[in-house]
MDTraj code that builds the backbone (N, CA, C; nanometers):
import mdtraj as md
import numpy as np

residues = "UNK UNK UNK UNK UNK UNK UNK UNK UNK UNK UNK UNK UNK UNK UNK UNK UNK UNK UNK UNK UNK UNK UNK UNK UNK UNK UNK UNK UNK UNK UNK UNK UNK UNK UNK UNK UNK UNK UNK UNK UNK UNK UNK UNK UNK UNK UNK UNK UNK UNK UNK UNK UNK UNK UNK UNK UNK UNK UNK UNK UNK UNK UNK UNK UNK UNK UNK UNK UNK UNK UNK UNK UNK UNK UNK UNK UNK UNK UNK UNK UNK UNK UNK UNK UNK UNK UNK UNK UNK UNK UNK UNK UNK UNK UNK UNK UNK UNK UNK UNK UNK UNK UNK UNK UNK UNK UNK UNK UNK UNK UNK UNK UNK UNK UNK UNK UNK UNK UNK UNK UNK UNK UNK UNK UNK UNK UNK UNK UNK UNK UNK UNK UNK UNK UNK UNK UNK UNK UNK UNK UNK UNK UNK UNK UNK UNK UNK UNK UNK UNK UNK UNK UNK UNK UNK UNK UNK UNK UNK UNK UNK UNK UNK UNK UNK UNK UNK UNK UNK UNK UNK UNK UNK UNK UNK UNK UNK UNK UNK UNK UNK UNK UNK UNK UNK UNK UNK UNK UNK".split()
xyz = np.array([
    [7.1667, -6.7547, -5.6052],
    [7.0486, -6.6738, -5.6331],
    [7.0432, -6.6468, -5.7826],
    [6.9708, -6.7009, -5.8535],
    [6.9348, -6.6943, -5.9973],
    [6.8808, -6.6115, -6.0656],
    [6.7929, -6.5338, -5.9492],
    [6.6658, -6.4359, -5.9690],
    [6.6834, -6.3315, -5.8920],
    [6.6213, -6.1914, -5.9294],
    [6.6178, -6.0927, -5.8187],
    [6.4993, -6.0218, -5.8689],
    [6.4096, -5.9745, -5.7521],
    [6.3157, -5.9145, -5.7894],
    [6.3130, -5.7506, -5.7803],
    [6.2276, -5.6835, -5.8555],
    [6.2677, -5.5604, -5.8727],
    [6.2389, -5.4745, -5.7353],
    [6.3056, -5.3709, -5.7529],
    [6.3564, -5.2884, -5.6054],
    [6.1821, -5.1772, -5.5856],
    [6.1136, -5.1797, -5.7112],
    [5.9896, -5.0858, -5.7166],
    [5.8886, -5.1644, -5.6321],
    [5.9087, -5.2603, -5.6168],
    [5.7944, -5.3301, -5.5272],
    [5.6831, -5.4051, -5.5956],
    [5.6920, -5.4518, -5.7375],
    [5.6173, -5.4566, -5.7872],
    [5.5937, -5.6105, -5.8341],
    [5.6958, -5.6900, -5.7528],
    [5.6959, -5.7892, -5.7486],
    [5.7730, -5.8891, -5.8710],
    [5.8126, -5.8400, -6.0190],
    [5.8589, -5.8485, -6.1180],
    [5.9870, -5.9140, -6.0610],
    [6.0195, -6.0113, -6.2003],
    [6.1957, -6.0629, -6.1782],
    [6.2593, -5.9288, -6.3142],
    [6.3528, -5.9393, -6.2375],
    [6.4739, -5.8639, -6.3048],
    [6.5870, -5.9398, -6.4055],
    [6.6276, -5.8446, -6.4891],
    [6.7154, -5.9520, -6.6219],
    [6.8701, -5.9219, -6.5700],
    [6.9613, -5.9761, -6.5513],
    [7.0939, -6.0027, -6.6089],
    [7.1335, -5.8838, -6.6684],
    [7.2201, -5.7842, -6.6395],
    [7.2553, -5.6500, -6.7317],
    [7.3727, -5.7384, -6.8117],
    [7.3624, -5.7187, -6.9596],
    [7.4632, -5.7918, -7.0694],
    [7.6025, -5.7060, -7.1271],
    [7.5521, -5.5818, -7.1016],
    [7.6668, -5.4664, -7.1129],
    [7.7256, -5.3683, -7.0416],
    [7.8374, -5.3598, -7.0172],
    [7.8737, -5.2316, -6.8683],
    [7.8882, -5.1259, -6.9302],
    [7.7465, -5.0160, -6.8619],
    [7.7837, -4.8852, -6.8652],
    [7.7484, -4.8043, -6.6980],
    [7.8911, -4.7728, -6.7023],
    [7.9524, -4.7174, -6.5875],
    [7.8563, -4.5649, -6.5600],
    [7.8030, -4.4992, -6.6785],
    [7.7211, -4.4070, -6.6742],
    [7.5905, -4.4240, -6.5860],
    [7.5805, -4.5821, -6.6206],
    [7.4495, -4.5388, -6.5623],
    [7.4151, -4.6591, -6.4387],
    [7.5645, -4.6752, -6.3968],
    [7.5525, -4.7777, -6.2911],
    [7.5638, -4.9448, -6.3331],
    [7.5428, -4.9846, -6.4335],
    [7.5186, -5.0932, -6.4835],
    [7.6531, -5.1415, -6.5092],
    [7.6570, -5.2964, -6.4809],
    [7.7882, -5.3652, -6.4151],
    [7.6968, -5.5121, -6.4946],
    [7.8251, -5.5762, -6.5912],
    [7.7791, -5.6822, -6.6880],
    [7.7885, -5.7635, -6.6059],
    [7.6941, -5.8900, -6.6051],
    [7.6721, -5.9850, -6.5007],
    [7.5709, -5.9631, -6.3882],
    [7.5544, -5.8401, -6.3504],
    [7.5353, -5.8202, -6.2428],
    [7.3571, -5.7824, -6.2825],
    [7.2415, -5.8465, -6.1809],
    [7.1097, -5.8087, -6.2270],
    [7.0844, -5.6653, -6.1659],
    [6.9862, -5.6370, -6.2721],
    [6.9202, -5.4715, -6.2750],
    [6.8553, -5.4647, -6.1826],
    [6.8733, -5.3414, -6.1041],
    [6.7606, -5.2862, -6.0001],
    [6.6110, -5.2848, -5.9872],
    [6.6088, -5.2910, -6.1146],
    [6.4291, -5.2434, -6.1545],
    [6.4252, -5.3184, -6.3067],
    [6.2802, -5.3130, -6.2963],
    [6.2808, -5.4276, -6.4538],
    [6.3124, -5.2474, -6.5779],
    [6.3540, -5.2346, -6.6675],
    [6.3346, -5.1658, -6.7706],
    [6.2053, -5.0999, -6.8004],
    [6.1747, -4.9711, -6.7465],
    [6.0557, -4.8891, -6.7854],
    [6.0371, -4.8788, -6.6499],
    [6.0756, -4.9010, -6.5351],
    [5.9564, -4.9337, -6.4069],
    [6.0394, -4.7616, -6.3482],
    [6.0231, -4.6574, -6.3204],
    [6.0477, -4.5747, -6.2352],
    [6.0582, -4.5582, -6.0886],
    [6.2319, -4.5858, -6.0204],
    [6.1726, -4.6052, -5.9106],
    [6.1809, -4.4613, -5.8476],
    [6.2055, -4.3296, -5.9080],
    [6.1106, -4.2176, -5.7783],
    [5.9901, -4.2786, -5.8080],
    [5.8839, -4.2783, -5.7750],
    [5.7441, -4.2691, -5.8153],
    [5.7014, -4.0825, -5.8190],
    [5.6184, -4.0752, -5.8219],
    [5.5180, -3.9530, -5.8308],
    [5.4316, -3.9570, -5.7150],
    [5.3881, -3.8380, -5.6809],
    [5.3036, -3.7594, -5.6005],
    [5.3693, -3.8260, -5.4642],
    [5.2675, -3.9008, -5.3575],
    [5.2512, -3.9313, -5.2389],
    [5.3054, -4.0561, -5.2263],
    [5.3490, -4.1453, -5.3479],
    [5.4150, -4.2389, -5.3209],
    [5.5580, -4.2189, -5.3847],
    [5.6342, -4.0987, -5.3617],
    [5.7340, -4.0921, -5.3960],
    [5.8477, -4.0427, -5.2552],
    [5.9515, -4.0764, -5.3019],
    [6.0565, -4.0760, -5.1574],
    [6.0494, -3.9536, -5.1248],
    [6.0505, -3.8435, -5.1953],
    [6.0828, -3.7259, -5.1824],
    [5.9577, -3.6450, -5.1281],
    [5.8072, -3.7402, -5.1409],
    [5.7071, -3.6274, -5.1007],
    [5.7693, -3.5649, -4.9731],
    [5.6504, -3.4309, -4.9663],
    [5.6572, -3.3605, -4.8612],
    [5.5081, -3.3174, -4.8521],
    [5.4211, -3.4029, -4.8760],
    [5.2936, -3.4030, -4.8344],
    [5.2476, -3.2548, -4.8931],
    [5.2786, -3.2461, -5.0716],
    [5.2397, -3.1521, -5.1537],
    [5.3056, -3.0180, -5.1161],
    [5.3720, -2.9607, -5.0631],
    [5.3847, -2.8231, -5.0087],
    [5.5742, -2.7908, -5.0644],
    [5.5584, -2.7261, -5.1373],
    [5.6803, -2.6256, -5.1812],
    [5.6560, -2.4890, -5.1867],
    [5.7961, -2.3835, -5.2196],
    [5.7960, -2.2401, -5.2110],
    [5.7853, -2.1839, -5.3266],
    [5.7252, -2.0733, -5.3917],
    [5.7239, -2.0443, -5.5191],
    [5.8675, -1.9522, -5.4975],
    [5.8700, -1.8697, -5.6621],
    [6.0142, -1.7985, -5.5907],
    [5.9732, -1.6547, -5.5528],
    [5.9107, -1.6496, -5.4704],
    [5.7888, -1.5125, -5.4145],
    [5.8645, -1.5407, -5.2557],
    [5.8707, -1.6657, -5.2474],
    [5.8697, -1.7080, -5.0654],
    [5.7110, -1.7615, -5.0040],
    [5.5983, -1.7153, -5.1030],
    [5.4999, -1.7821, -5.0564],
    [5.5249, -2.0028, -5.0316],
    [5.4644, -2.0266, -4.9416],
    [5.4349, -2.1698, -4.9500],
    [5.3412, -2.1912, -5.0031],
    [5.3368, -2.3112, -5.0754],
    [5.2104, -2.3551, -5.1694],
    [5.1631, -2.4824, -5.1673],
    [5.1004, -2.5278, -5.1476],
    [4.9998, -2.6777, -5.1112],
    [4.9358, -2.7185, -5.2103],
    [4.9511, -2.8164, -5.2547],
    [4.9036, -2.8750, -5.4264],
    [4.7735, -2.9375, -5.3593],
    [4.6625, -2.8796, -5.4469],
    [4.5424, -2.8985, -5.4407],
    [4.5107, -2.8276, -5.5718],
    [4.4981, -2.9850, -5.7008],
    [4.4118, -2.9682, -5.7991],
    [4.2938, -2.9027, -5.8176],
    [4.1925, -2.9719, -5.6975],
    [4.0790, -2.9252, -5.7043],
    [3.9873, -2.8352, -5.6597],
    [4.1322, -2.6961, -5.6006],
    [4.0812, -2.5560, -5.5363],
    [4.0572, -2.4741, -5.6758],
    [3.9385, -2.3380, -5.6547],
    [3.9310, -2.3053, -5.7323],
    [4.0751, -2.2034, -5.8419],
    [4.1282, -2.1666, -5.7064],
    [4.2337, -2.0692, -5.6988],
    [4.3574, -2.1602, -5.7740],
    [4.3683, -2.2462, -5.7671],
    [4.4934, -2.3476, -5.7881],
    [4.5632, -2.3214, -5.8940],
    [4.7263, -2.2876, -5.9484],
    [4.7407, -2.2983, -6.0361],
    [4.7690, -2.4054, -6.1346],
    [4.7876, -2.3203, -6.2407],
    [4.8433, -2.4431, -6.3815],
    [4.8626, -2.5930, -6.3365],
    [4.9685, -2.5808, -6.2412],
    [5.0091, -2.7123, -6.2085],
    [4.9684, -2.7555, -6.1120],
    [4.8476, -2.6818, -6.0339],
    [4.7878, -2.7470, -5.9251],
    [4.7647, -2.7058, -5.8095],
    [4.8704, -2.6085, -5.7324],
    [4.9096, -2.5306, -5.6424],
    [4.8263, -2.4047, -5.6071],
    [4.7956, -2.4027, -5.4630],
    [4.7621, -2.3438, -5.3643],
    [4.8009, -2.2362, -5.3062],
    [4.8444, -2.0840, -5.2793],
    [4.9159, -2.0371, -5.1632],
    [4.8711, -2.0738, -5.0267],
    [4.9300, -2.1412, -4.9648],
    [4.8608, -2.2144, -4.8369],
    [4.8256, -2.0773, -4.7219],
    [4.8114, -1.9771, -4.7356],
    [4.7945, -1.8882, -4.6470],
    [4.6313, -1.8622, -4.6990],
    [4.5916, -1.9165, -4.8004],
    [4.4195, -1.8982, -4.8583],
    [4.3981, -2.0107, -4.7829],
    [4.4499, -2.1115, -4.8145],
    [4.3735, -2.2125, -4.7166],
    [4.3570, -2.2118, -4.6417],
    [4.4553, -2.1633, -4.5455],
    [4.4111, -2.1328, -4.3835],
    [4.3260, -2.0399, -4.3210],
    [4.3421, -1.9357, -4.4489],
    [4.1954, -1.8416, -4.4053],
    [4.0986, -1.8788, -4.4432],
    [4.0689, -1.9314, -4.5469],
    [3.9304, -2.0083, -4.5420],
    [3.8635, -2.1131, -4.5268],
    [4.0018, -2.2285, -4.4399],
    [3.9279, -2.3634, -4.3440],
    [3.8818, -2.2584, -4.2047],
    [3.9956, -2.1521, -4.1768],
    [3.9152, -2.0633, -4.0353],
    [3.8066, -1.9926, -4.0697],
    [3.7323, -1.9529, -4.1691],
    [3.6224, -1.8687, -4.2380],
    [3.5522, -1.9590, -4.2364],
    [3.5365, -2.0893, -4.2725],
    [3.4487, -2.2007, -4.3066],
    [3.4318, -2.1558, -4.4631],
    [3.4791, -2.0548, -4.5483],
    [3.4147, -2.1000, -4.6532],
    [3.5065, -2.0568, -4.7029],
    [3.4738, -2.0476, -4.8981],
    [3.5856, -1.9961, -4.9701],
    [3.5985, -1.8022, -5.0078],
    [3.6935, -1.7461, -5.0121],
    [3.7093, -1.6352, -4.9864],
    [3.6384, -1.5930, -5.1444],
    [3.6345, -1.4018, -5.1460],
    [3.6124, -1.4340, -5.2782],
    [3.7266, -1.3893, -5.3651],
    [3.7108, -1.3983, -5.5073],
    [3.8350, -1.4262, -5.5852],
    [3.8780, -1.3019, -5.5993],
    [3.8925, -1.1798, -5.5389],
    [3.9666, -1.0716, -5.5160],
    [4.0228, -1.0404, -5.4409],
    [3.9941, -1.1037, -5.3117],
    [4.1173, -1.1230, -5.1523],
    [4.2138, -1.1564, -5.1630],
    [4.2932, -1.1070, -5.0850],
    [4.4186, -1.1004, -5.1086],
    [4.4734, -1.1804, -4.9407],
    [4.5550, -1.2304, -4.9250],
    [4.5760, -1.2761, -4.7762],
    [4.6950, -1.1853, -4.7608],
    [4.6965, -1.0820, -4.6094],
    [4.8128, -0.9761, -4.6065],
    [4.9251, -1.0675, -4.4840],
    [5.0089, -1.0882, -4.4737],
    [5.1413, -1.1138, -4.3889],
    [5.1671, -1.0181, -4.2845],
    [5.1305, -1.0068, -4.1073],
    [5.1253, -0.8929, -4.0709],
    [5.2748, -0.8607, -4.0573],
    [5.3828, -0.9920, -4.0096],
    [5.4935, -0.9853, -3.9468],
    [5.6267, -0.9784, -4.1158],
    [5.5263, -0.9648, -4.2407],
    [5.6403, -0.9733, -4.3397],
    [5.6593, -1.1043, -4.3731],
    [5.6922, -1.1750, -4.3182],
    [5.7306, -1.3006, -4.3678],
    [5.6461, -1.4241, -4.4956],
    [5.6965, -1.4274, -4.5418],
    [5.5697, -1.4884, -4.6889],
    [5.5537, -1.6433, -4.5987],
    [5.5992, -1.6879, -4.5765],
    [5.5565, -1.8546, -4.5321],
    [5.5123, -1.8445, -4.3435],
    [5.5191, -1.7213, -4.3594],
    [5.4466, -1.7475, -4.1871],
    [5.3150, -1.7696, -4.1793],
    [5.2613, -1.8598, -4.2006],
    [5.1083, -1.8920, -4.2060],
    [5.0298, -1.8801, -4.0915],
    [5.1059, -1.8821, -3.9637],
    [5.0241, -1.8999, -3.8579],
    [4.8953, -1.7974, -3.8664],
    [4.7971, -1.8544, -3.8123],
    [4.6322, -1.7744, -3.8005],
    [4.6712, -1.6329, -3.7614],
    [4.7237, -1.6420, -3.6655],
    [4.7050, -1.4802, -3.6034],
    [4.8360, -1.3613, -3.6568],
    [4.8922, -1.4199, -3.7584],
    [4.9380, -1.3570, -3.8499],
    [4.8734, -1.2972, -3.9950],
    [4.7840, -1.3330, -4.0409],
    [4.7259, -1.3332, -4.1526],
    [4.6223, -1.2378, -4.1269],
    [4.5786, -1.1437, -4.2293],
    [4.4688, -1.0542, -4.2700],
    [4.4560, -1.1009, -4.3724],
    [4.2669, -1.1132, -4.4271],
    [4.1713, -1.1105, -4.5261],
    [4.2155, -0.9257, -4.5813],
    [4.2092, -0.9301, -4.6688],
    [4.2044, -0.7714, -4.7622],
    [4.0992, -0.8164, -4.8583],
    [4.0312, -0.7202, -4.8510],
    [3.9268, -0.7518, -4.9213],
    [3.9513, -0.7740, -5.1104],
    [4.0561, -0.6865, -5.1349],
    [4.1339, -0.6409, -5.3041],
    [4.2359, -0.5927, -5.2832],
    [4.3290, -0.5795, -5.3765],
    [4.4239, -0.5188, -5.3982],
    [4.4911, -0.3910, -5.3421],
    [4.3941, -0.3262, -5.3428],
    [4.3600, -0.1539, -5.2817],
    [4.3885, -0.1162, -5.1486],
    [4.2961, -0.2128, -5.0684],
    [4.3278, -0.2347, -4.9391],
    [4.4499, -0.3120, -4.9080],
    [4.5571, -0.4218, -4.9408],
    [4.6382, -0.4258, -4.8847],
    [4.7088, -0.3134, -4.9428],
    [4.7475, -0.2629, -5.0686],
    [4.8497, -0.1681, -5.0977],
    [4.8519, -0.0523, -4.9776],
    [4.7247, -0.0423, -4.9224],
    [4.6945, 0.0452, -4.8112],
    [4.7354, 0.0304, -4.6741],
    [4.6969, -0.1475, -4.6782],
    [4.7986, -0.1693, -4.5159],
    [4.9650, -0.1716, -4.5607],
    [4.9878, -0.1591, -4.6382],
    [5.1372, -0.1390, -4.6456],
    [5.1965, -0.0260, -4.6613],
    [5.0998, 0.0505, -4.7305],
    [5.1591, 0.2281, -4.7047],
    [5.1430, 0.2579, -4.5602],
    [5.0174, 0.2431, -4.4729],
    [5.0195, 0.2771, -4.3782],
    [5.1368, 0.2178, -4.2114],
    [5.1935, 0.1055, -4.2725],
    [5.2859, 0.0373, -4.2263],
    [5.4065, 0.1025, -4.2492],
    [5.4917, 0.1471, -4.3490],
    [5.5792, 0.1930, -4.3967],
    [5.5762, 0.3667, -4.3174],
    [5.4798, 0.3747, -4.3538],
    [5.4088, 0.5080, -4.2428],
    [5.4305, 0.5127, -4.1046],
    [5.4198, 0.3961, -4.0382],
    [5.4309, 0.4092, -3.8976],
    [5.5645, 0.3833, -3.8725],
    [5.6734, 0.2560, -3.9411],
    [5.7553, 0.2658, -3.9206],
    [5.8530, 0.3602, -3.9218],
    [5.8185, 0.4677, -3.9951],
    [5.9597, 0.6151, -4.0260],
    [5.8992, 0.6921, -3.9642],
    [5.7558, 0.7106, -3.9113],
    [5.8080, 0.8226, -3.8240],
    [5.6457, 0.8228, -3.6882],
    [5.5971, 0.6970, -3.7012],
    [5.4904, 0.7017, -3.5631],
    [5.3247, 0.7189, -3.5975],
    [5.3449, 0.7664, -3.7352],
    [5.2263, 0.8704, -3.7213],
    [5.1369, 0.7287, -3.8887],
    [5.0332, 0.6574, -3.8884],
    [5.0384, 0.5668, -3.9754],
    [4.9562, 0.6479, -4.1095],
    [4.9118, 0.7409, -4.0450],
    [4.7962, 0.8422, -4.1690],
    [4.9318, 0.9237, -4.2753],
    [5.0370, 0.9807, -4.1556],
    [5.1326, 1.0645, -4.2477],
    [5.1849, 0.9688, -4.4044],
    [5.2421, 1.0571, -4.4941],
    [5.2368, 1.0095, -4.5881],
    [5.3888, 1.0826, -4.6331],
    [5.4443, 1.0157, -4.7780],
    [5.5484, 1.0902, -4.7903],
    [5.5658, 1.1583, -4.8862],
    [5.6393, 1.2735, -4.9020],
    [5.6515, 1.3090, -5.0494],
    [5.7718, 1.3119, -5.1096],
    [5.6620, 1.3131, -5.2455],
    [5.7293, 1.2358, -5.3916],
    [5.9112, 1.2924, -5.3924],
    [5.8959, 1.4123, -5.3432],
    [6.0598, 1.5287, -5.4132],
    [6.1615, 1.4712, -5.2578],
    [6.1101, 1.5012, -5.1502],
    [6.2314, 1.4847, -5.0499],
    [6.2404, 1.4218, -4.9678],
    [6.1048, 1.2996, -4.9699],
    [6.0972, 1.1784, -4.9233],
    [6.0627, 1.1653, -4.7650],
    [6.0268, 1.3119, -4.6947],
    [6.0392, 1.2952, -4.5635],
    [5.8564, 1.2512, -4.5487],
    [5.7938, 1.2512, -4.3909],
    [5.6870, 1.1754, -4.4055],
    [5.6605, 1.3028, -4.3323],
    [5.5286, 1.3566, -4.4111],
    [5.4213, 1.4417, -4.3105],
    [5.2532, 1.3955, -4.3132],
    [5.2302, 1.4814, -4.2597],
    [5.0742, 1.5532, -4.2022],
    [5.0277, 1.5604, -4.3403],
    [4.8995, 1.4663, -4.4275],
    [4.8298, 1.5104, -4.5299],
    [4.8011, 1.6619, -4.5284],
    [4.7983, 1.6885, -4.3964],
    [4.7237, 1.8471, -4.4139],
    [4.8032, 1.9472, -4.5048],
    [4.9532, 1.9174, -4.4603],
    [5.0620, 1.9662, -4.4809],
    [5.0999, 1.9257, -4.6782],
    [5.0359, 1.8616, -4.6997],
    [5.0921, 1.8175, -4.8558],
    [4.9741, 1.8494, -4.9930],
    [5.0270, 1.8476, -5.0850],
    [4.9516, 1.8642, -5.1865],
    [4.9262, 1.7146, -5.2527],
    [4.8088, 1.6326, -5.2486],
    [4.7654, 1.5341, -5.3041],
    [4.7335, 1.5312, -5.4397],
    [4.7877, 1.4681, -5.5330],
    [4.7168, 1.4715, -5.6519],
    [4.7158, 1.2806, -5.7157],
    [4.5822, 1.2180, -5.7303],
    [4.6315, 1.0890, -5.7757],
    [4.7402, 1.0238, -5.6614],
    [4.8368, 0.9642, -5.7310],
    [4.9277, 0.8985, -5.6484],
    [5.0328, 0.9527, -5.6075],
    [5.0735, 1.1372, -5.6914],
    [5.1561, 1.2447, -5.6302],
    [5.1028, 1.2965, -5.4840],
    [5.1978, 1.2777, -5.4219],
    [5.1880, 1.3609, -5.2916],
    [5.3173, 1.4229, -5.3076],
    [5.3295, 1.5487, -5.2579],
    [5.4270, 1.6574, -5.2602],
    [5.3708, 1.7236, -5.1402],
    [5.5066, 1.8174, -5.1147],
    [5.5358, 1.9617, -5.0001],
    [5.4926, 2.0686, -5.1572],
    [5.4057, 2.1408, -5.1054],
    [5.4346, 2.2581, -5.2005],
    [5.6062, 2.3119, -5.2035],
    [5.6303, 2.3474, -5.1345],
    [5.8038, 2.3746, -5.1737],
    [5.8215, 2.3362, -5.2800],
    [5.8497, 2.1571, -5.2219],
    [5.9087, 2.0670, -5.3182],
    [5.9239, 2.0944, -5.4244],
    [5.7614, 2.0919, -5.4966],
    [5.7393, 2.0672, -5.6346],
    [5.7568, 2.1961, -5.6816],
    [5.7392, 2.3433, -5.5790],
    [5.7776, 2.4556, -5.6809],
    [5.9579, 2.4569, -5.7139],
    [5.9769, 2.4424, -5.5928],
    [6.1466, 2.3818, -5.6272],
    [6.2346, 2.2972, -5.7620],
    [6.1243, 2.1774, -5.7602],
    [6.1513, 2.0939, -5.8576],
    [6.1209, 2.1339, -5.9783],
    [5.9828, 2.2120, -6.0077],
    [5.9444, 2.2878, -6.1346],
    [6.0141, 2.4282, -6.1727],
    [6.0848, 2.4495, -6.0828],
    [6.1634, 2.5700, -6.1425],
    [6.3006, 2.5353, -6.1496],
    [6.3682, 2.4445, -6.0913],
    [6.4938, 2.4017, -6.1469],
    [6.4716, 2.2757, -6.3130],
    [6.3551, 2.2578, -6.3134],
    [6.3481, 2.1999, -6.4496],
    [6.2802, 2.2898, -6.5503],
    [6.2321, 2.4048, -6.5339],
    [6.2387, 2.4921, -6.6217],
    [6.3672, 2.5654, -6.6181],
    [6.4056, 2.5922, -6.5460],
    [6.5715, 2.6147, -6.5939],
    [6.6975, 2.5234, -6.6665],
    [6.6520, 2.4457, -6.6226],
    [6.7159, 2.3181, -6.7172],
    [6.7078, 2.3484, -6.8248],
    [6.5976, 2.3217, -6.9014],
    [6.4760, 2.3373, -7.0085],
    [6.5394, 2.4659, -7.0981],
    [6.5428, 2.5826, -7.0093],
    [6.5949, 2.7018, -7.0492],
    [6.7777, 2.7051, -7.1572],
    [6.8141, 2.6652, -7.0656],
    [6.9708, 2.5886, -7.0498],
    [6.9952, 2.5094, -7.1881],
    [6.9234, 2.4583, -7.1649],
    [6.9097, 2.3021, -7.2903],
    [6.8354, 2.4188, -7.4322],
    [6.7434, 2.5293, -7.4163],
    [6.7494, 2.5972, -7.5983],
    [6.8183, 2.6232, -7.6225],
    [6.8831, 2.7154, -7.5036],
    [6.9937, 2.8342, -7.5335],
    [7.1155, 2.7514, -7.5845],
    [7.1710, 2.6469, -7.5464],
    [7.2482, 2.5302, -7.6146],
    [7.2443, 2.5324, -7.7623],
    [7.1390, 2.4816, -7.7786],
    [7.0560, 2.4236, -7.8805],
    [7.0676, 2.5296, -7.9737],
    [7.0455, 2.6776, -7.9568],
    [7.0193, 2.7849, -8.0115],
    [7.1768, 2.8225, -8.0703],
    [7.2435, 2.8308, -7.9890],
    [7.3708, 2.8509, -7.9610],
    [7.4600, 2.8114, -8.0934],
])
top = md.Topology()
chain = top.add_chain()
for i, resn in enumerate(residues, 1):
    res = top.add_residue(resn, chain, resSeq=i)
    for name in ("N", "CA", "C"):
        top.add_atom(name, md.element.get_by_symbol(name[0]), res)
traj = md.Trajectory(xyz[None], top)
């Protein structure tokens, strides 16, 4: 056999390797795998390794390479849990939805796992109210900021994203004005 053709498929004859380097497989005498320049992974869908576009970011989401979604990133990529809500929607969501995970799991895509959220707001909401039901039954109760237990809004003082027990916070504001106190008289001292 005089000739060997290259292993890429590309139909090419291959040369005679003239020098042995053990680095990189190459054995003098012996002909080359592939002609010089020819790559045999290939890229995308004709490569050994596809997996029909779909890897994990390091989130745990799965992601489906589709260039030509609007959502897609940098390099191309999909969170495949948009896609599935909006081949079941028939259309495309809009660009503030969020897709929520009911069971936790980031790559559980199945349909009847997945919630549309309309923004941001609303899932942060199905997840407080989740966290809510799990500690203590009740999904409206809420917790506060000082001793972490979960009550009755009725029962708490709301402010912004502070929720407190009145106790709490008179508790907490008078052992840090005593602190405070502590820390002149030091100072003074």
């Amino acid at each position: 056999m005089n000739e060997k053709l290259c292993e890429c498929g590309c139909g090419g004859k291959t040369k005679i390797i003239t020098i042995t380097n053990l680095r990189k497989s190459l054995i003098k005498g012996e002909y080359r795998r592939f002609i010089h320049g020819h790559n045999p992974q290939k890229k995308g869908k004709e490569s050994l390794w596809w997996k029909g576009g779909k890897i994990r970011d390091h989130q745990g989401y799965a992601l489906i390479r589709d260039v030509t979604h609007v959502r897609a990133s940098s390099i191309g990529y999909v969170k495949e849990s948009l896609l599935i809500a909006e081949n079941i929607l028939g259309k495309p969501l809009p660009k503030d939805a969020i897709i929520h995970h009911i069971d936790g799991v980031r790559d559980n895509n199945a349909p009847i796992n997945l919630v549309v959220c309309q923004d941001h707001f609303y899932h942060r909401l199905i997840h407080v109210r989740t966290r809510a039901f799990n500690a203590c039954g009740f999904s409206h109760y809420r917790s506060c900021k000082c001793c972490k237990k979960y009550d009755d809004p009725i029962n708490l003082k709301i402010s912004g994203d502070n929720i407190y027990h009145r106790k709490c916070i008179n508790k907490y504001n008078s052992e840090t004005n005593r602190k405070r106190k502590e820390k002149i008289t030091q100072v003074a001292a």
